[in-house]
N, C-alpha and C positions, 0 to 999 in steps of 0.2 A: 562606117567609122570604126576604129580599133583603139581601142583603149587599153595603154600600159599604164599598172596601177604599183605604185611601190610605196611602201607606208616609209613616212620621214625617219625614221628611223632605218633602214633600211637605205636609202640615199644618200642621210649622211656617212653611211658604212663607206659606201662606192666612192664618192665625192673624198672624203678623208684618204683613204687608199690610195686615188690619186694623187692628194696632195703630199702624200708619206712618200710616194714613189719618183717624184719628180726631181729636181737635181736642184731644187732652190735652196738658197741658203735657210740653214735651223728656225734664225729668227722671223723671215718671212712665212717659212713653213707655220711655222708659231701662231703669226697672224690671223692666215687663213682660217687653220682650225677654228681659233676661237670666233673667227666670223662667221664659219659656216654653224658652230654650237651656236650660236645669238641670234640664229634668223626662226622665224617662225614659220610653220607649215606650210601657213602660204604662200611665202617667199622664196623656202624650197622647192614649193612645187613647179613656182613660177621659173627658176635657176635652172630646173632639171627639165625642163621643157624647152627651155632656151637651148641647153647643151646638148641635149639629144638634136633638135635640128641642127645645130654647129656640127655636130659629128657628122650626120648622115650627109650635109651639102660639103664637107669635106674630105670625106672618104673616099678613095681613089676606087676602093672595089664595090664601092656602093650596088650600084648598078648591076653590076657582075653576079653580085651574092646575090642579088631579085631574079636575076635574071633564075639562076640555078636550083631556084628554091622553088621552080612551078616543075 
């Protein structure tokens, strides 16, 4: 088992960056934030475990960059 460890503060870094970066309108942007400041650690942790799997079962070079990395 391998365990990636990112303290909630640090997540919501990554997580807000994303939502800063995206092409949503202000106000929606707005939302987020303040949804992602109002969740609790646990909830983060749980969100940030959900989207890590959503990235890796959708990344098209998934596989590729495993393969390259032995």
């Amino acid at each position: 088992m391998i365990s990636v460890r990112l303290d909630p503060a640090m997540a919501r870094v990554l997580l807000n960056r994303q939502v800063e970066k995206d092409d949503l309108p202000d106000a929606q942007k707005a939302g987020l934030l303040s949804h992602l400041r109002s969740l609790s650690s646990k909830a983060l942790e749980g969100l940030a475990a959900e989207l890590l799997q959503q990235a890796l079962s959708h990344a098209p070079d998934a596989i590729r960059l495993l393969r390259t990395s032995f």
